[in-house]
C-alpha positions in Angstrom: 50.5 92.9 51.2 49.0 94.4 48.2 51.4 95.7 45.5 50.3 99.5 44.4 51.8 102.0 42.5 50.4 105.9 42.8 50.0 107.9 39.7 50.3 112.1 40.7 48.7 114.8 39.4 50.7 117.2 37.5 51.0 120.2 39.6 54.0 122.0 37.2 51.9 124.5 34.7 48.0 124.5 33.8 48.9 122.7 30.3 50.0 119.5 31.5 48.0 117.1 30.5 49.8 113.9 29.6 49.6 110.8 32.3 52.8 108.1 32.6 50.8 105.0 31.9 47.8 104.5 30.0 44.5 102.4 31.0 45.4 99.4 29.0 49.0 99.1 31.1 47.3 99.8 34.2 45.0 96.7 33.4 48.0 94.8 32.0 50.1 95.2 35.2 47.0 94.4 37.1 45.9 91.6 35.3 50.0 90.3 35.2 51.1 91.2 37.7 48.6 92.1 40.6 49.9 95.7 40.8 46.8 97.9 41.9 46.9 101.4 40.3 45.9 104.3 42.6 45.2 107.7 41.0 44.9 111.2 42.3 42.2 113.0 41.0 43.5 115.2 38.0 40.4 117.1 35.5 42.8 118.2 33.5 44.1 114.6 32.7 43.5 113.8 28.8 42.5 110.2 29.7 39.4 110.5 31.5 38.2 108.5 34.8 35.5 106.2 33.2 38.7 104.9 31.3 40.9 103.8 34.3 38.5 102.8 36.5 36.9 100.0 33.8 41.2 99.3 33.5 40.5 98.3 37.3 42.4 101.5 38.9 41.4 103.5 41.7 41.0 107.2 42.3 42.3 108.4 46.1 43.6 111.3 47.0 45.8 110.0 49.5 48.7 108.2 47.8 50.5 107.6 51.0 49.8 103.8 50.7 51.8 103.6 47.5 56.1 102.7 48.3 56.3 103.9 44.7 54.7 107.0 42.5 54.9 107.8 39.3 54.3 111.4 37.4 55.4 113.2 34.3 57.1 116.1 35.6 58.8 117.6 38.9 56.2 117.5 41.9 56.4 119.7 44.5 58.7 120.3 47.2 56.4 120.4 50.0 54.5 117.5 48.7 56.8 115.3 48.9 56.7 112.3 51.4 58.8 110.8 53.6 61.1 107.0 52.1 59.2 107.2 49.3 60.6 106.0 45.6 59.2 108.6 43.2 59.8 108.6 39.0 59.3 111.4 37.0 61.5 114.2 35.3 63.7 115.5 37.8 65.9 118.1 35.4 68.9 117.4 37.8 71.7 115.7 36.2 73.1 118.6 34.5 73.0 120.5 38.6 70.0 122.9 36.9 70.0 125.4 40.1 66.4 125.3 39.8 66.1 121.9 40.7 68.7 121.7 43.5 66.3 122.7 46.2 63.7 119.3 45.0 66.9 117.2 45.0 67.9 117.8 48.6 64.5 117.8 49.8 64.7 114.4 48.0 67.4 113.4 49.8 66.4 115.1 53.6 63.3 112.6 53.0 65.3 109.5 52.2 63.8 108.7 49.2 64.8 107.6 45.8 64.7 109.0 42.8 64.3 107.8 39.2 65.2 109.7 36.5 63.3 108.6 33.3 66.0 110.9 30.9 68.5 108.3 32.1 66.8 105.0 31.8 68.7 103.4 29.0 70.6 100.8 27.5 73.9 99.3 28.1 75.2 101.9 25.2 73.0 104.7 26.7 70.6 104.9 24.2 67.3 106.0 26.0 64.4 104.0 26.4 61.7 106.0 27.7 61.3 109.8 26.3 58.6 111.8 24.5 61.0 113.3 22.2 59.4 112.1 19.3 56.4 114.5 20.6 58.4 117.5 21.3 59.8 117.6 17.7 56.1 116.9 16.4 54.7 119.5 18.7 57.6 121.7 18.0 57.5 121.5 14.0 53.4 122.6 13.9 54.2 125.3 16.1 56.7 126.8 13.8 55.2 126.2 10.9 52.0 127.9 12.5 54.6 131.3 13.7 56.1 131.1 10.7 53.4 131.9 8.9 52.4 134.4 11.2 55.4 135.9 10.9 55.7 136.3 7.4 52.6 138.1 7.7 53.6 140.5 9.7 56.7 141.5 7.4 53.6 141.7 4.9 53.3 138.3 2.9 50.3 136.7 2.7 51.0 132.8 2.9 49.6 129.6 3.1 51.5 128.7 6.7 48.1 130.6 8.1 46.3 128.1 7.6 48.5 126.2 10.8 47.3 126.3 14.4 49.1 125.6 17.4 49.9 122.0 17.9 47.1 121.8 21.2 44.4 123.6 18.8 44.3 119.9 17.0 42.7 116.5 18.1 45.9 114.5 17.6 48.7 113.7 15.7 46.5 112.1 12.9 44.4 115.5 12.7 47.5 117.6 12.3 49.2 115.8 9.3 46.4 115.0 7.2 46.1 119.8 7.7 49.6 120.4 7.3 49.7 117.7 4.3 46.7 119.5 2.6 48.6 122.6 2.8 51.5 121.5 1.3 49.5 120.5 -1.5 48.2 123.3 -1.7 51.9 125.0 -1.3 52.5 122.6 -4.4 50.1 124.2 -6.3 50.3 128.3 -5.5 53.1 128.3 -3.6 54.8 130.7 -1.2 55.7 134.3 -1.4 58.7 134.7 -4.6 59.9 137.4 -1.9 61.2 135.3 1.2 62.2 132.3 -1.4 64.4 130.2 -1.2 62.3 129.1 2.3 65.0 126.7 3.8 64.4 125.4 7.3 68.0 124.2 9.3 67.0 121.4 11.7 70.2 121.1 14.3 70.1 117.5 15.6 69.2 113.8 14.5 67.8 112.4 17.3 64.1 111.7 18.6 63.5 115.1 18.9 64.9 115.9 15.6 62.8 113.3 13.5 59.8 114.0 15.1 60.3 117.5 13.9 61.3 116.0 10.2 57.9 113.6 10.5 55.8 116.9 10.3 57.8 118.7 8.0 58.6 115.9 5.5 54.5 116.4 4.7 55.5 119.4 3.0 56.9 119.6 -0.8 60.5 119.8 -0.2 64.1 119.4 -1.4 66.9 118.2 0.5 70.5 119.4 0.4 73.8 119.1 2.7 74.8 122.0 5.0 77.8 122.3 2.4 75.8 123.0 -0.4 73.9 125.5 1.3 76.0 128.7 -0.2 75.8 127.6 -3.9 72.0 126.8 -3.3 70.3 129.2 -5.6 66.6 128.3 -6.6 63.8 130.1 -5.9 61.7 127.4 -6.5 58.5 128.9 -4.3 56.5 125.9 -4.1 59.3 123.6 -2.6 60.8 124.1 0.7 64.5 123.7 1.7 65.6 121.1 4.2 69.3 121.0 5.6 69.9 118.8 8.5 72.8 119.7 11.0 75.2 117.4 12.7 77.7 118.0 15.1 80.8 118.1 12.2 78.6 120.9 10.8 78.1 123.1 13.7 81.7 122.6 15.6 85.2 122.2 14.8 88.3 122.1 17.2 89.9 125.5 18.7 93.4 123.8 18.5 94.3 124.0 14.2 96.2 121.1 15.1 93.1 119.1 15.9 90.8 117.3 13.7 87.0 116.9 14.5 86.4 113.7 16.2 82.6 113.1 17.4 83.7 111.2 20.5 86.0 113.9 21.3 83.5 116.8 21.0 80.9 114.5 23.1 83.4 114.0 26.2 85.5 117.9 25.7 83.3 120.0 24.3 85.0 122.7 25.7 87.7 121.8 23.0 85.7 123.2 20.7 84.2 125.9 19.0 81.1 126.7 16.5 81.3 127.4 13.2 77.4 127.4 12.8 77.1 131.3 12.3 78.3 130.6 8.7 75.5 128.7 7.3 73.0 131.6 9.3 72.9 133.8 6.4 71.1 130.8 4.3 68.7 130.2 6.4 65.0 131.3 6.6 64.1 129.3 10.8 65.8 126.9 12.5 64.8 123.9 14.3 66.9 123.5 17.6 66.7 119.9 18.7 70.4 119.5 20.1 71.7 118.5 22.7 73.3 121.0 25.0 75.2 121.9 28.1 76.6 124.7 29.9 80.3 122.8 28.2 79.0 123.3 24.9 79.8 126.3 22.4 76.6 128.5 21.7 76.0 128.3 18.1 73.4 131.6 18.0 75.3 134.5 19.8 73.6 137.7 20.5 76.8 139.1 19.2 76.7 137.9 16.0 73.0 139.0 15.1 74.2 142.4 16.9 76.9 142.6 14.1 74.6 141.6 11.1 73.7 143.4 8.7 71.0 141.8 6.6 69.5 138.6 8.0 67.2 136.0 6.0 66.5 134.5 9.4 63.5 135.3 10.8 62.4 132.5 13.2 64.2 130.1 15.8 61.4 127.2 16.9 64.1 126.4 20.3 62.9 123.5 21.0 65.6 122.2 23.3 64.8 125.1 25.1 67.9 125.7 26.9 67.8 129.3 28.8 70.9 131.0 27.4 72.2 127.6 26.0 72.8 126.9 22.4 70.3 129.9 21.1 72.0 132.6 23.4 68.8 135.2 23.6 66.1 132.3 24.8 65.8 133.7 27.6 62.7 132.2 28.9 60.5 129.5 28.0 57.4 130.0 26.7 53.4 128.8 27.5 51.5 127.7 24.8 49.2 130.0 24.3 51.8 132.3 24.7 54.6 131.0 22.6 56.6 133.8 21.1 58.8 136.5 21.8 60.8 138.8 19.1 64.1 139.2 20.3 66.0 142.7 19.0 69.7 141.9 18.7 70.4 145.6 18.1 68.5 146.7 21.8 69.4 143.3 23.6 65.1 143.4 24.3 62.3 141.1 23.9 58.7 141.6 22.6 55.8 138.9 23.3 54.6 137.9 20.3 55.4 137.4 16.3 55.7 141.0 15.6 58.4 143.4 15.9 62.2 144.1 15.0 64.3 141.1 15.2 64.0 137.1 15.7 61.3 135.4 16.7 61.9 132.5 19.3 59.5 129.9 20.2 60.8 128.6 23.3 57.7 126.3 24.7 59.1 123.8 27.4 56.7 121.4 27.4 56.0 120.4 24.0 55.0 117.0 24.2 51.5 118.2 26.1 50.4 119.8 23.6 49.5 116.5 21.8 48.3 114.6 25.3 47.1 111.4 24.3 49.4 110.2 21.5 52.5 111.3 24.1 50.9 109.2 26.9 50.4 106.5 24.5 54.0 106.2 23.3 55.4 106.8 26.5 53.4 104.5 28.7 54.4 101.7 25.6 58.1 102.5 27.0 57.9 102.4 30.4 55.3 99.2 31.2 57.7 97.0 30.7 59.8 98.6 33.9 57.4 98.7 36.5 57.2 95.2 37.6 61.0 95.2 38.1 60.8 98.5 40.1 57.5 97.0 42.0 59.1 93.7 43.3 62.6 95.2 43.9 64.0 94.5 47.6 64.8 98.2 48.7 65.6 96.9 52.3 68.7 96.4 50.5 71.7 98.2 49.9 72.0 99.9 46.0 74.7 97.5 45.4 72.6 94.6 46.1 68.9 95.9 44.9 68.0 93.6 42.4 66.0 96.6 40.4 66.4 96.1 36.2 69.5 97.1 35.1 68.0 100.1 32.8 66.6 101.0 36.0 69.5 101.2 38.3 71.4 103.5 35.9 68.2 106.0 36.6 68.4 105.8 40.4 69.9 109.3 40.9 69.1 109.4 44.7 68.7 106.2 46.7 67.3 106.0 50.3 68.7 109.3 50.2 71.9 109.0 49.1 73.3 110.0 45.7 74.2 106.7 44.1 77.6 106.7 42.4 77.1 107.8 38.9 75.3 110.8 40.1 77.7 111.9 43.2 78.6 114.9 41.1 75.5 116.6 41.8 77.0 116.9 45.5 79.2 120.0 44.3 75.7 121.9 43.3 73.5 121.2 46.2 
């Protein structure tokens, strides 16, 4: 029996564009390990046809042959079929209402589900994720409504010169433009007004360095979040960076308590932010943090309410939590629409860069924006998984299915049962 694996469209938004493996893994895993590829037809796809098919794949329609399909992001409810295993981004684990109709379909059909957030290693460190693309995405994007917004409050600056992150071939086209401006930056500089121009980037991880990758092209200084209020250049043709972690942005409610990282990560509800002291410094911040519904918010609408004067003018949300960690992103964004000016002193929202207030970009699907380099990273990740979830005996039990251990710490739904680790998510269905 032939062994094939079925590769979906993406049916979520008209902007996704990115595809889970590559041609050069399809013809790996053919060539290796006689797995036959079998893709729906997809014109938006950023890798074209001619490309697969000389990898050796095949176009159907049909994928009902295939015991295991692959996409990027949630597929359908209706399109779901019947004892199927299907990988993609389910946005389940943390019970997202949204999602809790897909998971019991999931279940009703008997099928499994793996998650690729929560393939990882033994000490959870994740192993297949376009973070990295996010931040990227996410720091041209800002810098590009940064600049826009500063023209708007009547400064003419050299952050004009940015487009939005899809507007550019690839990665390789973006830096050697935003690294051209900052020379130029270097040389004029940006408007005395606004200055000093410091960007807060809350986070460390993927998402976070990919975010630094784009800005680090840029003449800049670094300081620590606790030198922030004796900070006093105005040094116009440097930027600011200050890079947030957790001890920054929380401490314990109890006075009693100290901060302990391990602590915040399994009680978060323990503790509280302190973030809205370092606001008044800042000029945009970079969300990249994790965040759930435990956490403390770290940007309240009641604090902005309450402000007086405010050197903040932009939030690039890239986490993109609704009501999360940046209380007033409300929505997510597209990317051709990715804006909206928040007015703390109304509680309303304007589409667009203009207007009284914060401007949020809040686009949820980043990584797209930059198609090719995030398939190409991504499909390096996952490759190496396939075979294992290919061969694996799923006439037997999850205690006994020999899938790759990375693997069976993914499998949120098996045969249509939640597996152990993810029985929680009965309490939301």
């Amino acid at each position: 029996m032939p062994k094939l694996l079925g590769i979906r469209r993406e049916d979520k938004n008209m902007w996704e564009r990115r595809v889970p493996l590559i041609p050069e893994h399809v013809k790996q895993l053919k060539d290796t390990n006689e797995i036959q590829t079998v893709l729906q037809p997809f014109e938006r796809r950023a890798i074209g046809v001619d490309e697969f098919e000389q990898a050796g794949a095949d176009y159907n329609e049909d994928l009902s042959e295939c015991p295991v399909i692959i996409a990027v992001k949630e597929i359908p409810i209706d399109l779901l079929m019947h004892g199927k295993t299907y990988m993609f981004f389910s946005h389940t684990v943390k019970g997202q209402d949204y999602n809790m109709p897909l998971l019991q379909k999931l279940l009703d059909e008997k099928c499994t589900l793996i998650d690729y957030e929560r393939i990882a290693d033994d000490k959870g460190k994740r192993l297949v994720f376009f973070g990295r693309f996010a931040g990227v995405a996410g720091m041209i994007d800002a810098l590009h409504g940064y600049g826009k917004r500063l023209k708007y409050l009547g400064y003419d600056n050299l952050f004009e010169q940015v487009k939005p992150a899809y507007e550019y071939n690839d990665i390789e086209d973006a830096k050697k433009h935003i690294k051209s401006i900052g020379e130029q930056i270097s040389e004029a500089g940006l408007p005395n007004e606004a200055a000093p121009h410091v960007f807060g980037f809350t986070g460390y991880g993927n998402v976070s360095r990919g975010a630094q990758e784009i800005f680090d092209l840029l003449p800049h200084v670094e300081i620590t979040p606790d030198e922030l209020p004796e900070y006093s250049s105005t040094d116009n043709t440097k930027l600011v960076k200050v890079v947030f972690k957790e001890v920054h942005m929380v401490e314990p409610k109890s006075d009693s308590d100290q901060f302990d990282l391990q602590d915040y990560f399994k009680n978060a509800d323990k503790y509280k932010s302190i973030f809205e002291k370092h606001i008044p410094y800042l000029s945009m911040v970079i969300n990249c943090i994790y965040w759930d519904e435990h956490s403390p918010r770290f940007m309240t609408k009641d604090y902005f309410k309450s402000a007086d004067e405010r050197k903040l003018e932009v939030i690039c949300d890239i986490s993109c939590d609704i009501n999360g960690a940046v209380e007033f992103t409300s929505h997510a964004t597209d990317s051709d629409n990715p804006a909206y000016v928040f007015d703390p002193k109304t509680d309303s929202y304007t589409d667009g860069f203009e207007g009284n207030g914060i401007v949020v970009i809040a686009v949820d699907n980043l990584p797209t924006e930059l198609p090719k380099d995030a398939s190409q990273e991504f499909s390096n990740n996952l490759v190496k998984f396939i075979p294992g979830i290919i061969d694996a005996d799923t006439s037997l039990s999850f205690a006994e299915v020999d899938y790759p251990p990375e693997i069976k710490r993914a499998v949120i739904v098996y045969k249509g049962e939640l597996t152990p680790d993810y029985k929680y998510l009965q309490e939301f269905l």
